[in-house]
Structures are given as C-alpha cells and as structure tokens.
C-alpha positions as CSV (number, residue, x, y, z in Angstrom):
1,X,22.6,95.8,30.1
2,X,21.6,99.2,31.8
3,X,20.7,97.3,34.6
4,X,23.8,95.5,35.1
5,X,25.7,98.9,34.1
6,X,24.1,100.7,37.2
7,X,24.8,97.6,39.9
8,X,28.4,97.6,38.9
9,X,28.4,101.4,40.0
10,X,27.9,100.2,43.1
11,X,30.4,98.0,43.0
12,X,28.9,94.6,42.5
13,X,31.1,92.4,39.8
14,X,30.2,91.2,36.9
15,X,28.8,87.8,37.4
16,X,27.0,89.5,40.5
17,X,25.3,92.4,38.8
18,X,24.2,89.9,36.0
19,X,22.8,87.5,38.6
20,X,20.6,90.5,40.0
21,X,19.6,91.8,36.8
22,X,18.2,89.0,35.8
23,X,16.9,87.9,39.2
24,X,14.3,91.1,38.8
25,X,12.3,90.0,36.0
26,X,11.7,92.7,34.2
27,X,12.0,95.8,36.5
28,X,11.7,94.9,40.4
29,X,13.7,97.2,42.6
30,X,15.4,94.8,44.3
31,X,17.8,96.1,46.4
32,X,21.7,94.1,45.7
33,X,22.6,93.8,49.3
34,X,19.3,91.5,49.9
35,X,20.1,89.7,46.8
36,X,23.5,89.0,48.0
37,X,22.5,87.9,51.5
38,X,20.4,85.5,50.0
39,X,21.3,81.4,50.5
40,X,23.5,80.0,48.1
41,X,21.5,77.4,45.7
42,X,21.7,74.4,47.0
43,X,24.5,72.0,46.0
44,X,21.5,69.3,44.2
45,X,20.6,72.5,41.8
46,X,24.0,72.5,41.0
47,X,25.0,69.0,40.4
48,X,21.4,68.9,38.3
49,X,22.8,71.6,36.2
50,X,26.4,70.5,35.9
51,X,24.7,66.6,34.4
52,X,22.8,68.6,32.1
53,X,25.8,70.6,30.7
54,X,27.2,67.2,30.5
55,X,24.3,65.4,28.7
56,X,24.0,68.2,26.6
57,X,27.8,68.3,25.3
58,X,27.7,64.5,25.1
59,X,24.3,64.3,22.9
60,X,26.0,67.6,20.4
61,X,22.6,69.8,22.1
62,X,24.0,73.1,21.4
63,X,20.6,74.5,22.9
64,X,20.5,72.5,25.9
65,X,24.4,73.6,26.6
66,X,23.5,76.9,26.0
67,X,21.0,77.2,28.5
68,X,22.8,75.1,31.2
69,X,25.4,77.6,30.8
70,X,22.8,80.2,31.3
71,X,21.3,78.7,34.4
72,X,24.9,78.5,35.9
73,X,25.8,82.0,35.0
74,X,22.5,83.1,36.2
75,X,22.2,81.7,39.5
76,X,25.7,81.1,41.3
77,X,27.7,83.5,39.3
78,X,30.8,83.0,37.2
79,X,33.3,81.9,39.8
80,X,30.9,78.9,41.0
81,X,30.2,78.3,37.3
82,X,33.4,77.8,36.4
83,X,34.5,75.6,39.9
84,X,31.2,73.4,40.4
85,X,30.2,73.1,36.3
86,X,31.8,74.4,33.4
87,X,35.2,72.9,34.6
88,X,33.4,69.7,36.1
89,X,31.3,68.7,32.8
90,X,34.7,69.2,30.7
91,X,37.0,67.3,32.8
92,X,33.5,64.4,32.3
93,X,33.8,64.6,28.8
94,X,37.5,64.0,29.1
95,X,37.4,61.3,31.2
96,X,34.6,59.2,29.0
97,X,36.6,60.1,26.0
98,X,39.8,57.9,27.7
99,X,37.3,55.6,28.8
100,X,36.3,54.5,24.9
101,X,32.3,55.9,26.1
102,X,32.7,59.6,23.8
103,X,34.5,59.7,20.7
104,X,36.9,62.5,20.0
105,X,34.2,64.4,17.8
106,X,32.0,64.6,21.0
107,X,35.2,65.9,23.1
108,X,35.9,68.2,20.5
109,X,32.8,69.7,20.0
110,X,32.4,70.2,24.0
111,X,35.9,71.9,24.0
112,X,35.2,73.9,21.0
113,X,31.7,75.2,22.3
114,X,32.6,76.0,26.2
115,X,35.2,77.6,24.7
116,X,33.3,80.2,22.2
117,X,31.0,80.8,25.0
118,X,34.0,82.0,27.4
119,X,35.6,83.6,24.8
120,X,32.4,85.6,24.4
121,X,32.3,86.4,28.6
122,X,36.2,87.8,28.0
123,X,34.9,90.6,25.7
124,X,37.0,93.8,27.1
125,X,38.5,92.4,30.2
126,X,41.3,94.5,29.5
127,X,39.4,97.8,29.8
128,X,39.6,99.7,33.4
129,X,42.3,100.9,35.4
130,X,43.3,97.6,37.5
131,X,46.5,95.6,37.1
132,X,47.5,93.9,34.3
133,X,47.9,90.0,34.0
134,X,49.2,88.3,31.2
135,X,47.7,84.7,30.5
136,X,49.7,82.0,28.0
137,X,49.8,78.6,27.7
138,X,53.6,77.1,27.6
139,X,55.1,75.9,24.3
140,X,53.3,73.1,23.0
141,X,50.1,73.6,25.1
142,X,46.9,74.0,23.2
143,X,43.8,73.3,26.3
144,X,43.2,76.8,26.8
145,X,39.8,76.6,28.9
146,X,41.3,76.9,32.2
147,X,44.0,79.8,31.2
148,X,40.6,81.2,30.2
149,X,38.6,80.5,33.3
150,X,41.3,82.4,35.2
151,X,41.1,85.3,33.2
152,X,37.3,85.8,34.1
153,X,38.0,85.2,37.6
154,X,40.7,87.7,37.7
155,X,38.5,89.6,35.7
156,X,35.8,89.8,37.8
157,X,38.5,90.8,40.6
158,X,39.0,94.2,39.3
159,X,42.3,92.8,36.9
160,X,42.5,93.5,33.2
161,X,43.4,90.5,31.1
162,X,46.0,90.0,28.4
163,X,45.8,86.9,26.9
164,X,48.1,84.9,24.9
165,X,46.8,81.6,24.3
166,X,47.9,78.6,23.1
167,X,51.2,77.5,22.2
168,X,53.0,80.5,23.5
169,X,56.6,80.7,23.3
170,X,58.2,81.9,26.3
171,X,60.2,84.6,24.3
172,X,56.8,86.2,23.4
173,X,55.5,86.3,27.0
174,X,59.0,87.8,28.3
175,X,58.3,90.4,25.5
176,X,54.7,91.1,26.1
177,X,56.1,91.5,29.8
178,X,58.2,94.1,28.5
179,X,55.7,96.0,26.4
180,X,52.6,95.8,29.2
181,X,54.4,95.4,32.5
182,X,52.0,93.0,34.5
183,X,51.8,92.3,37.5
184,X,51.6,88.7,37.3
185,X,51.9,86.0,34.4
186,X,50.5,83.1,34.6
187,X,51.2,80.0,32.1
188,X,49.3,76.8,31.8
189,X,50.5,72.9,31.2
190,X,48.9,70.0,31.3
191,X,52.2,68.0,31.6
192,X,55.3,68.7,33.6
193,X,57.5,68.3,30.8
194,X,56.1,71.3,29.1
195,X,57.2,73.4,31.6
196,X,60.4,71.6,32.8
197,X,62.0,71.8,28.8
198,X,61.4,75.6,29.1
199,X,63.3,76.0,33.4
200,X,65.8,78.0,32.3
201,X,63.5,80.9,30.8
202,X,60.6,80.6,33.3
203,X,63.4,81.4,35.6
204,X,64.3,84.2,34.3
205,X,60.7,85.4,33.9
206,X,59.8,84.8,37.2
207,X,62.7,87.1,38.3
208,X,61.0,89.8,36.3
209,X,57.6,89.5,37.4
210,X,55.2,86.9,39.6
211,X,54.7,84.0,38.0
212,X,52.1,81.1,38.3
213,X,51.9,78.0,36.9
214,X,48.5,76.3,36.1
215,X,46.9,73.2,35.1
216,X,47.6,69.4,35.9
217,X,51.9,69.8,34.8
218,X,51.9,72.7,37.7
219,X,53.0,70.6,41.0
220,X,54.8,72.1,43.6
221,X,58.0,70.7,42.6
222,X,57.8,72.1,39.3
223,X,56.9,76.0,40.7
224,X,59.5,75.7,43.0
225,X,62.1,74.8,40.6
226,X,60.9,78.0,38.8
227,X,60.9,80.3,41.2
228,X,57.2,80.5,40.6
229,X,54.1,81.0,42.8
230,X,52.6,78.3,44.5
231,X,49.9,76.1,42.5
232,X,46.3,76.2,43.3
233,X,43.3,73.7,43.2
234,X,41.3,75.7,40.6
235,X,41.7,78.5,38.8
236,X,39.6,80.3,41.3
237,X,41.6,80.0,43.8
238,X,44.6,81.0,41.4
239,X,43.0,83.9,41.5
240,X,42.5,84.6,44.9
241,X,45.3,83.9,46.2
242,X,48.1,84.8,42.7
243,X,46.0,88.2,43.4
244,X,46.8,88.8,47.0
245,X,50.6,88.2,46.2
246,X,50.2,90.4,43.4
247,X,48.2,93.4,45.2
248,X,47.3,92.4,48.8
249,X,44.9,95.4,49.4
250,X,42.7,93.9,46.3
251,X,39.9,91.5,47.9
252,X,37.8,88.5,46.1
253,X,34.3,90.0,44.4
C-alpha cells in the first residue's frame, strides 16, 4: 500500500499504481514510465482469464473467482477489467441462465460476489478534491454492477463518487443534486420503460445538471427525449466521454 501510495504521487491512477506495485515483486525499482510503455497483454491472456472468471462463478469457486479477479486487476488494470472480463463473464452467466444451462442460484451467486468485490474497490471514492458525480439506478432498477463499474472508471479519472444504488426514486436524486451539486448524474435501466414512466422528472433533472443514461433501456431515443447525454457502449466509455462534457480539460488515466 506504500508502494501504490507513492506511484499515485506521481500521478499514476489507481488501477495503474496497483498494476506496478505488484509488477515489482517485492521491492524492484522499477521505474512507472517503463512499466506503462510496456505491450498490453495479449488479447488470448485475456479471454483465458475472462473463461476462468466464468467457470469459476458457474462452478460456485469463490477462490478461483477471487483470483481471476486478481489476475485481471493485476495485469490490464481496472478499466480493461471491467470492459474485457468482469462485464463479459456476467453478461455469460446471464445469458446461460435464459438459456435453461445456470440456474438462478448460480446467477445469483455470480451477481452477489462481483458485486462485494467492487463494492470493496469503491472504498473512499468520494475523497479528493475532483468533481462530484452522482450514480442511481431509476425506480424499479435493482442490477447495480454497471452503475458500479462506472463509478470506478470515473473514479480512477480523478471524480469522487456518490452513489445511490438501487431502486432510486428520482425525487431523491433531484435532492441529493441539491445537497452535493454534481456535475453529472448518471442513472441506470435495463429497460426503456423504467426510464420512459419517469420523462417528465428526468427532464427536469437534466435541466439542472448533465445527465446520462446507462445500461441496455438507455437508447438514443430515450436520452434524447430526456434531454440527456448521449449513451455509450460501456461504462468505460460513459466515462470518458460523460467526463469530457462534464470538465473537458480532465483527460482518461
């Protein structure tokens, strides 16, 4: 933790200080700039680790997902973590679960345990002195992992966090937007409908403050009839690009 304390001095992120720190083994004084020009892992490391996050969640291996999180952490940071595994293996899991091949204890527990382990990455992302966002799913929303994904990403772009969760009533965010003054909110639905039976008070929030809309109920259409930003891919990119709106001078880590 010293370690990683000192990189971030130097104004490394998060997931990139972490990646060096544990890159020296013990005490090498290996300098961050020749870390950071070195290749990305290959795309086959990747995939290997994503299937054994997924093999691990699917067999209930709490170990095994454990340290297939720690590999991905480790070795391509939290931003590829998220967009090439953590995100990947869940949307897996989903997908065999409608298929009749995972039960709904097996989806559950997968949820359930990426989620601690986030949950545990988001410890004091509201501390520093960078903008504030606010994060909430919409009214009758309760996937949370990629409200939370965002949060690290914004996190690791110099933001501080405020996060809502689940189930959020827009009346709560428009207070919290009164009470922290962000400079961006951004709400998460799986299905349109979730945000189109709350248009009328989105609007208004989005005349308050930048707005984005995540997850799959977030199509264009929908942000547009909000007034709100325009949907990205993943919620890396929500970042990087909800970010620029929000503060143009602040740059990716």
């Amino acid at each position: 933790m010293r370690r990683v304390l000192a990189l971030k001095e130097t104004g490394l992120a998060t997931s990139e200080a972490v990646r060096i720190a544990l890159a020296e083994n013990g005490g090498s004084t290996t300098r961050a700039a020749e870390v950071r020009e070195r290749p990305d892992p290959p795309r086959l490391a990747v995939e290997e680790t994503r299937n054994r996050l997924t093999s691990a969640l699917e067999t209930f291996d709490e170990a095994a997902t454990q340290a297939a999180l720690d590999q991905a952490f480790a070795t391509v940071g939290v931003d590829e973590a998220v967009r090439a595994v953590v995100l990947p293996a869940l949307r897996e899991i989903g997908s065999r679960w409608e298929q009749g091949r995972v039960d709904v204890a097996q989806e559950h527990f997968a949820t359930n345990l990426l989620l601690g382990r986030l949950l545990t990455l988001a410890r004091g992302w509201d501390d520093g002195q960078g903008p504030r966002a606010v994060l909430a799913c919409a009214p009758g929303e309760l996937h949370v992992v990629g409200l939370l994904c965002l949060g690290l990403a914004l996190r690791d772009r110099g933001w501080r966090v405020v996060f809502l969760g689940a189930d959020t009533p827009i009346a709560a965010v428009d207070r919290t937007v009164t009470k922290v003054a962000p400079s961006l909110v951004a709400m998460a639905a799986v299905l349109p409908e979730l945000f189109l039976a709350h248009e009328e008070e989105l609007r208004a929030l989005s005349s308050r403050t930048l707005l984005g809309l995540g997850g799959a109920g977030a199509t264009p259409r929908v942000a547009a009839r909000m007034g709100a930003l325009t949907p990205q891919p993943d919620p890396v990119a929500a970042a990087d690009e909800w970010g620029r709106s929000a503060h143009p001078g602040m740059q990716p880590a």
